[in-house]
C-alpha positions, 0 to 999 in steps of 0.5 A, spaced: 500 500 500 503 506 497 502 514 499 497 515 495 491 519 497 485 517 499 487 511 501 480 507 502 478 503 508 473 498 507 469 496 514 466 490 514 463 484 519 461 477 518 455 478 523 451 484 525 452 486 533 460 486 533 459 494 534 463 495 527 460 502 525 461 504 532 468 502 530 468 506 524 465 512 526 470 512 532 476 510 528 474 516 523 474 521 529 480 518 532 484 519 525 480 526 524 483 528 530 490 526 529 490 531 523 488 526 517 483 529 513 477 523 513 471 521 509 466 516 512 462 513 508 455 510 510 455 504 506 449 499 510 445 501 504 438 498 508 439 500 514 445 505 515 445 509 522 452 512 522 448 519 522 445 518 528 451 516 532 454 523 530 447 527 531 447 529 525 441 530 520 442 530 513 439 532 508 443 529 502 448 523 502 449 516 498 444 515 494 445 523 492 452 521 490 451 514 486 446 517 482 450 523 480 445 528 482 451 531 487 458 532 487 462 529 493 462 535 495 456 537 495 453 531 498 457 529 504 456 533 512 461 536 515 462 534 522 468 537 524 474 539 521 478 534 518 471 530 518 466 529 513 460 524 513 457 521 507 451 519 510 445 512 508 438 515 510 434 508 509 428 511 508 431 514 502 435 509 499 433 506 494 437 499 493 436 497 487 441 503 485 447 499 489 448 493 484 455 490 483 458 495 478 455 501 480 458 500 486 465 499 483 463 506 479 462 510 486 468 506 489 472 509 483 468 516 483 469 516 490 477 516 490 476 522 482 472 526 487 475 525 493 483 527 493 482 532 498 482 527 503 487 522 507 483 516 508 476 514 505 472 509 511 468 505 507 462 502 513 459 495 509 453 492 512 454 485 516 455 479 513 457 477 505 453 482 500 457 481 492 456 489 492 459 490 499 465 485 496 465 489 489 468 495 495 472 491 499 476 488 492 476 496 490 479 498 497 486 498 499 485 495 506 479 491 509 478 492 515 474 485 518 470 486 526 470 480 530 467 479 537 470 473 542 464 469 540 463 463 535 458 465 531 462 472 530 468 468 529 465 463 524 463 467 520 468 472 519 473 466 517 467 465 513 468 472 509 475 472 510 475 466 506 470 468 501 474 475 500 481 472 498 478 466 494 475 472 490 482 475 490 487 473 494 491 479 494 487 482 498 488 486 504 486 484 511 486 486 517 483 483 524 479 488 528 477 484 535 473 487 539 468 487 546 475 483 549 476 480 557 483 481 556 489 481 551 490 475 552 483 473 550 484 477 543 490 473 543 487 466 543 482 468 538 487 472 534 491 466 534 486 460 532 484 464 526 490 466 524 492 457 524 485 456 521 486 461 515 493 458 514 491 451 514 484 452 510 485 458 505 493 458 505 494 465 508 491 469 513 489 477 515 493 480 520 492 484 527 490 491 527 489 491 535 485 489 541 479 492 544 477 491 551 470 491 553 468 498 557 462 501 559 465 508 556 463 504 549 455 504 551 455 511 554 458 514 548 453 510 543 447 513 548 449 521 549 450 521 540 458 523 542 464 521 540 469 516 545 474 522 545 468 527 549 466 520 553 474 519 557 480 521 552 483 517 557 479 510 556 483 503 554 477 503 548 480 509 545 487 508 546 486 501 542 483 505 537 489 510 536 493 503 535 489 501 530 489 507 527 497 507 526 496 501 522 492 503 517 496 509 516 504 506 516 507 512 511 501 516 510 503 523 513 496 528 515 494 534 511 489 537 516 486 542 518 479 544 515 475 540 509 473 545 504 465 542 503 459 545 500 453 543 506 457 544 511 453 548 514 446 545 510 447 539 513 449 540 522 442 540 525 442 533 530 440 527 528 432 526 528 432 519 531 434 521 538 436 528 538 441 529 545 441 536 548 
């Protein structure tokens, strides 16, 4: 993986309820905070929730963007400087519009379009989808979200194999998440990695650890961030980690997005509004 910006990360998990787009959203805040320069795009085309984790309302988003009715630009919602959010709203996504080879045209005008940017974090839906796998080929890595739990496990192995048996060039990486310890992440990290090898010849590496915490819950329930819950907590910190190993000889560009909704699209979210 080169210099080259942006630098696409698609987000993904075997299962649902694995905590992926609380995840992804956090991940893009800690990157943004760290002065890169980030797009999260809200890519759970049935059932996207991205927006109401950020309080925000948005006006415009992806189904805007597929069907060429907006410019990037036009089409994202600012969060904070270095943040923008390309939202899903399911009540105005059309999923007929999200075949295969649409998806790879919006992968492919999302990179066109979006050179001002750092890194793309591009949050599938659960499971195995052809589009979401589409994406994932036409990414730079692929980020896999996984919980200490057998269903979780089995079927992550089972997207990881479906991933490289459709190219296995890919790049892979190992999100745990909701641990009792490192060296539970360990084990599990472990029996995957021994599973792939023997099973599919080659396996995903380790972008981190993360511990189960409370601090995750309040986060989600007050529509706020992790980095205004605890600054301090052992979930943030894990990501910071997580957040190296997708940027190894990616330098920031930050500060201040230039989008063209930024004001347009900043009322809190209308599922749960918090004050």
């Amino acid at each position: 993986m080169d210099a080259s910006r942006p630098r696409l990360v698609g987000i993904m998990s075997g299962k649902g309820g694995v905590g992926k787009s609380v995840m992804a959203y956090n991940l893009a805040c800690v990157l943004a905070d760290r002065r890169y320069r980030v797009l999260l795009v809200d890519c759970d085309f049935g059932s996207g929730n991205l927006h109401i984790l950020a309080n925000r309302h948005c006006y415009y988003g992806i189904q805007e963007f597929a069907e060429n009715k907006l410019s990037l630009r036009e089409a994202v919602t600012g969060l904070t400087d270095n943040l923008d959010l390309l939202a899903a709203i399911p009540s105005r996504v059309s999923l007929f519009t999200y075949d295969i080879r649409g998806c790879v045209d919006m992968v492919h005008r999302l990179r066109e379009q979006g050179q001002h940017y750092d890194l793309i974090l591009l949050d599938h839906g659960s499971g195995r989808s052809d589009a979401a796998t589409a994406m994932a080929h036409a990414s730079d890595t692929t980020v896999l979200v996984v919980v200490p739990e057998l269903l979780s496990i089995s079927d992550a192995y089972g997207l990881y194999r479906y991933l490289h048996d459709t190219d296995d060039k890919i790049d892979c990486r190992l999100l745990l998440n909701r641990l009792k310890s490192r060296d539970e992440g360990q084990y599990v990290f472990e029996k995957f990695r021994a599973m792939s090898d023997r099973f599919v010849g080659s396996s995903p590496r380790s972008l981190g650890y993360v511990r189960e915490d409370e601090v995750v819950s309040h986060s989600v329930a007050t529509q706020r961030p992790l980095h205004e819950i605890n600054d301090k907590s052992p979930v943030l910190q894990a990501l910071k980690i997580a957040s190296s190993g997708l940027t190894t000889g990616l330098a920031p560009s930050g500060d201040r997005l230039m989008v063209g909704n930024r004001e347009v699209n900043r009322t809190p979210a209308a599922a749960d509004i918090r004050e």
